[in-house]
N, C-alpha and C positions, 0 to 999 in steps of 0.2 A: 561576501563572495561575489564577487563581478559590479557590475551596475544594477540596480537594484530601482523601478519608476514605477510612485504611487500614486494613482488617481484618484481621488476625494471624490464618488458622485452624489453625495450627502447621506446616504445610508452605511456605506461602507469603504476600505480600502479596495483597490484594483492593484494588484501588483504584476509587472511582468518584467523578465530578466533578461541585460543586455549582455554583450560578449564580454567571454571571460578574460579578455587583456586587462582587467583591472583589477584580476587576483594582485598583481604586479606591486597595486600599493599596498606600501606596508608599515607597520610604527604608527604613533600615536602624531598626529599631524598638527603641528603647532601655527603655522600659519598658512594664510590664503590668499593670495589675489588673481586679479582678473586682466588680462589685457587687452589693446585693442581688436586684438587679431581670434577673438573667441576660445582662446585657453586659460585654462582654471590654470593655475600655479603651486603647490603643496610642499610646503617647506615637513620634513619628518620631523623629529627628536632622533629617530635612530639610523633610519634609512635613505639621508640625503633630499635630493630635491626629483621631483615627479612633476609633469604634463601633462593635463587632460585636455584635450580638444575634444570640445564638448559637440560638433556636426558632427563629427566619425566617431567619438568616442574611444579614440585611441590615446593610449595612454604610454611616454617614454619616460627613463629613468635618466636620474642622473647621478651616480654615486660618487663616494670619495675616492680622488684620483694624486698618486703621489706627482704625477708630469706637473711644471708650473702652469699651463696653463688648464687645469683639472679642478674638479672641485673640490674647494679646498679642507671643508670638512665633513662627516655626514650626519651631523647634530645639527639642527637647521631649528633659530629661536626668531627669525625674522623675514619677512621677504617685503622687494616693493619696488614697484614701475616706476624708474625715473623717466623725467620728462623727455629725454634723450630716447624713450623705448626699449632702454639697458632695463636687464634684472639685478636689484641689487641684494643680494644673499647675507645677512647677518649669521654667523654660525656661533659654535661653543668656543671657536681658535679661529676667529678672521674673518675677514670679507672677501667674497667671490663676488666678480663682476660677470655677467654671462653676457653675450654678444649673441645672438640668436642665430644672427643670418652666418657666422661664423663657427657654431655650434664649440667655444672656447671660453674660458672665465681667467680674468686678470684677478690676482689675491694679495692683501693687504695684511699683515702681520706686524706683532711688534718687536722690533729690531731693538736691540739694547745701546748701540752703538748708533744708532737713528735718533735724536731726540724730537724728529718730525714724522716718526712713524705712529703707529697705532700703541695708544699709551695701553691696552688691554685688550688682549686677543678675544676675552670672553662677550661677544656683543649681545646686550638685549633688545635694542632699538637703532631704528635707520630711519631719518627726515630729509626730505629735499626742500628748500626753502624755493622761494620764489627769482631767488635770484641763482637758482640749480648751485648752491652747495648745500654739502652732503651733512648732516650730523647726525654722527653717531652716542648711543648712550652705552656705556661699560658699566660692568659688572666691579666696582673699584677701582676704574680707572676714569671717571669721569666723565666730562665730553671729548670728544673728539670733532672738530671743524677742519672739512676739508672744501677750498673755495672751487669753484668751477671751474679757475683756467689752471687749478695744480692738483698735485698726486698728492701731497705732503698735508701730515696733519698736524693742527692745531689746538693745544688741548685747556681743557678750563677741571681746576679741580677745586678740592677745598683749601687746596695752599697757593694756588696759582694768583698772577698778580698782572695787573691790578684787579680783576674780578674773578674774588673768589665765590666758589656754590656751597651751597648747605649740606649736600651728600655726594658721593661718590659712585651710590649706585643709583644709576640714569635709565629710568622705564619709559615710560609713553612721551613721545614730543610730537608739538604740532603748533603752526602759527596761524595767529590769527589777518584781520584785513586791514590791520595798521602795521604790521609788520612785525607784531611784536610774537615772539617764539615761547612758548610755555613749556616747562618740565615737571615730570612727576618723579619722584625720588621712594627711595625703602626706607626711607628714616625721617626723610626732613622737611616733606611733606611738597608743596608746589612752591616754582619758582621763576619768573620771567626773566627775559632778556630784551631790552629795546632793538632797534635794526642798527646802532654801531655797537650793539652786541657789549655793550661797556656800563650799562647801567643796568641794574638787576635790582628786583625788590623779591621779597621771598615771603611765602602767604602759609606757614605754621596753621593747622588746624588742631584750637585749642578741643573740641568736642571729643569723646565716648562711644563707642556703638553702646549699643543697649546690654553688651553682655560685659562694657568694659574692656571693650579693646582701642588701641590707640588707632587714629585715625592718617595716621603722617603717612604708614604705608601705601605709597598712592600705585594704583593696579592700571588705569584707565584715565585720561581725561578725552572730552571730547565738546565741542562746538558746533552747537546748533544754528537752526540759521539767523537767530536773533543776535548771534555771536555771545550767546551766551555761556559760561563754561560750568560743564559739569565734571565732577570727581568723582571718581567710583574708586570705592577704599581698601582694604583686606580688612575683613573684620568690623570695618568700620558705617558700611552701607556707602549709599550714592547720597551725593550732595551738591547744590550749585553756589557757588565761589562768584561772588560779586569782584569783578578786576576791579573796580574803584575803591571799594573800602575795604575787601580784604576779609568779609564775613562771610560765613557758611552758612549755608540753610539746608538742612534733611530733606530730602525727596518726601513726599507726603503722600501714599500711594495706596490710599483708605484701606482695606481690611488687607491685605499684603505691606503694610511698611513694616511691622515687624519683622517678617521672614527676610526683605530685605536689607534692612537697617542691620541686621546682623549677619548678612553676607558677606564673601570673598567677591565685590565687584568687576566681573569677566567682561563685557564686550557692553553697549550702549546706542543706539542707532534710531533713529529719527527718519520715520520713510517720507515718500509725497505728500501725504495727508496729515500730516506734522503729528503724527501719532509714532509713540514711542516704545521700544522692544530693548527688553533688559535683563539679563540671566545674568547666576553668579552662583560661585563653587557651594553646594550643599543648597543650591534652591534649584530641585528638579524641574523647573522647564522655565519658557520664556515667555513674561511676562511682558503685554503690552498696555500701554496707558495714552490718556490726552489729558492733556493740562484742565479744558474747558469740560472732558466729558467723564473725567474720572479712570479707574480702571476697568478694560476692561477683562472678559475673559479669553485665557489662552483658547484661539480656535483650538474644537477637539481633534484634528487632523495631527495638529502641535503636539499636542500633549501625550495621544496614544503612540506617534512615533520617538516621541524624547523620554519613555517610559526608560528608566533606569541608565539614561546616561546622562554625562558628564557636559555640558557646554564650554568650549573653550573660546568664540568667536563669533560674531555678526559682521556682516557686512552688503552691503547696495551690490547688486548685480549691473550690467549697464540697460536693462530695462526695468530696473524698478525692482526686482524679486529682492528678496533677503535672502541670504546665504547663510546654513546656521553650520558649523562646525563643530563636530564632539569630538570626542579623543578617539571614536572607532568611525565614525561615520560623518558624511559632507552630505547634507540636504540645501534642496533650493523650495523656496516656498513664495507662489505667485499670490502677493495678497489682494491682488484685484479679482484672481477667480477662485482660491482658496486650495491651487492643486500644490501639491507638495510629492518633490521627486528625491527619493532616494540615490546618493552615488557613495562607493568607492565603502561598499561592506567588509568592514576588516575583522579575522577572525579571535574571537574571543579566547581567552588564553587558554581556555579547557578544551578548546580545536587544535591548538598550536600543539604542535610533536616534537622533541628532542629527541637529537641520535645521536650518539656518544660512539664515537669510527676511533681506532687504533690502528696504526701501521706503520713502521719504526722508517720504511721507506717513500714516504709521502710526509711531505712539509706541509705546516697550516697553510700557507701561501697558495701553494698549489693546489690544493686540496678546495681552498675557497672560490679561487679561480675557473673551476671544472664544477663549482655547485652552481655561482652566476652563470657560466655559460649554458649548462640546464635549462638556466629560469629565463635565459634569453636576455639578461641583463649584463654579458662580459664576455669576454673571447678568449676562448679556452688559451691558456698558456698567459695570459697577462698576470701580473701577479697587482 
């Protein structure tokens, strides 16, 4: 319920509540970033895309709009800063481009009669390479490569030629400082691409979790600054992937690699002090480790506020803080003084109220139009 900022003075929580323009977020928030310009960014699952400016604390909406330049859906599975300073919008049906200082979104769909459009509307992942083209990962439709000076896509699948990929469905991408681009897959496990994007080898992990789940499903990868890569798995735990030979090795993470090792792999993040924070689905909180100093314990500031929730996301603040996101709630946590600020309290379902209206002279249209303009998020009469 609003913004919500806890102050750790080492006996206790301090909590105190900021303005209530942040009832406004709403839906289980799947992604996050941050821009130069000091706003959080909030991709929903259900309620489109959200702005927090974080000096005012004001918060805008941006819902699904049928006009073409509107957003273009309000299932939101991705977001991310290109280098350009665009936002680029992954949804459940297409890519929205948002223009900021134009307050407008260019969208990307796929046309049947296009063979250089969007081979799958359903996007789970958006990469900018170094050379600002775009790729995108589908939900069974492969890759999608769209180059910097064009609008048109380019698609890489399991029948495509001359290189084909191991799966169809394309999760986490990210390159490394030779230029080479990695993917993770739901079936086929990791796979690279050199930089003429034409030679691919592909890295099957033969391993088990501990409860006997396959490991192919890859959830996460990520790259430290040793350029090391690490896989985080469903099922299968977090693992680091030698790029030269192609072997696995289990995170080893003393009296927690159990509870890991059989986790759903959610988010991965290596702060300044090369110390490492790692949660994952059905491991209640966020665990931090150092290679040289073992695991340690989740500060308890961490652990009494992630009591009962769900972690979906980590990620670098631009001053170093960690940003933990759950499915109801966005904390930031300064690991240099240990303060930990609650934002953007979303209400629990047992809060949430259904009203069931009948009236044979009001259309859903209308009807929802005069509820957002209520909420301050639409103008009355828009449908």
């Amino acid at each position: 319920k609003g913004l919500h900022r806890l102050h750790f003075d080492g006996k206790r929580l301090i909590e105190t509540v900021a303005p209530k323009d942040l009832n406004r977020v709403r839906g289980t928030i799947r992604s996050i970033v941050e821009d130069p310009n000091s706003n959080i960014w909030l991709g929903s699952e259900t309620d489109g895309l959200f702005r927090l400016h974080i000096p005012s604390q004001h918060v805008e909406h941006y819902t699904y709009n049928r006009s073409k330049k509107g957003l273009i859906h309000y299932s939101i599975r991705k977001l991310l800063i290109g280098r350009n300073k665009r936002l680029l919008i992954g949804t459940q049906d297409g890519i929205s481009v948002f223009h900021p200082e134009l307050g407008t979104f260019d969208n990307y769909q796929n046309d049947t009669q296009d063979p250089h459009s969007l081979s799958q509307n359903s996007v789970y992942s958006l990469y900018e390479d170094e050379q600002e083209s775009l790729w995108v990962g589908t939900y069974f439709g492969g890759i999608n490569l769209a180059y910097a000076v064009e609008t048109s896509f380019h698609t890489l699948t399991t029948n495509s030629s001359p290189t084909s990929i191991p799966h169809n469905v394309i999760r986490p991408i990210l390159e490394d400082s030779k230029r080479t681009l990695w993917f993770g897959t739901e079936a086929g496990g990791v796979f690279s691409l050199d930089s003429t994007f034409r030679h691919m080898r592909t890295f099957p992990n033969p391993t088990r979790g501990f409860v006997g789940s396959r490991s192919n499903f890859v959830k996460i990868l990520y790259l430290d600054r040793r350029e090391r890569l690490w896989v985080g798995s469903s099922g299968g735990g977090l693992y680091l992937l030698d790029k030269n030979t192609g072997q696995y090795q289990a995170a080893s993470l003393g009296v927690d690699t159990l509870q890991i090792r059989n986790s759903n792999i959610l988010a991965l993040y290596q702060d300044r002090k090369d110390r490492y924070w790692v949660c994952g689905e059905g491991y209640n909180k966020v665990l931090s480790f150092s290679e040289t100093r073992g695991t340690d314990r989740t500060p308890a500031v961490i652990a009494r506020a992630l009591a009962n929730q769900a972690v979906v996301q980590l990620t670098e603040g631009s001053d170093g803080s960690l940003w933990i996101l759950t499915t109801t709630t966005l904390f930031n946590y300064q690991i240099d003084t240990g303060v930990l600020r609650r934002y953007l309290q979303i209400a629990a379902p047992a809060q949430q109220k259904t009203i069931h209206i009948y009236n044979s002279n009001v259309t859903f249209e209308r009807l929802l139009a005069v509820i957002l303009h209520q909420l301050g998020v639409g103008q009355a009469g828009d449908t």
